[in-house]
C-alpha positions in Angstrom: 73.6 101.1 101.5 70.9 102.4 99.7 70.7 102.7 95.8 70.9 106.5 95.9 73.8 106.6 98.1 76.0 104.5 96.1 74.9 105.9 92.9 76.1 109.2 94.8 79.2 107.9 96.1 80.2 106.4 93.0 79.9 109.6 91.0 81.8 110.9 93.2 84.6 108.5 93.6 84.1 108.6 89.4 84.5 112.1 89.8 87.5 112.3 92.0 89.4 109.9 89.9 88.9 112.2 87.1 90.1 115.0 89.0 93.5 112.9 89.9 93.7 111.6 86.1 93.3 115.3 84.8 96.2 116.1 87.3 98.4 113.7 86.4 97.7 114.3 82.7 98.8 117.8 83.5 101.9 117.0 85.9 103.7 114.1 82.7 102.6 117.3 80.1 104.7 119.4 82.1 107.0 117.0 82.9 107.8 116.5 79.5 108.1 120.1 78.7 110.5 120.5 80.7 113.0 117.3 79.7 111.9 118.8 76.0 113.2 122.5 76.6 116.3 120.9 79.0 117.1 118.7 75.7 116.7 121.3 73.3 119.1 123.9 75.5 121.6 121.2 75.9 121.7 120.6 72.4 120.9 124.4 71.0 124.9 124.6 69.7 124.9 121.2 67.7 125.1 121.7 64.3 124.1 118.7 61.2 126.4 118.5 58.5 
């Protein structure tokens, strides 16, 4: 394999891991909007004294 192809191949391998970090990243922050809002609605009723 020749320098340019694996500089080119591993920009894009670096760039397709970004891809699936960014999605992922995205997926847990909705994730955890969800359990947030779920948690909030379960508990909207409580009161502290």
């Amino acid at each position: 394999m020749s320098t340019a192809t694996a500089t080119v191949t591993g920009s894009s391998s670096s760039l397709i891991d970004e891809i699936v970090r960014e999605g992922a990243r995205r997926m847990l922050a909705e994730a955890l909007r969800a359990e947030m809002d779920a948690y909030i609605a379960r508990f909207r009723e409580e009161l502290d004294d």
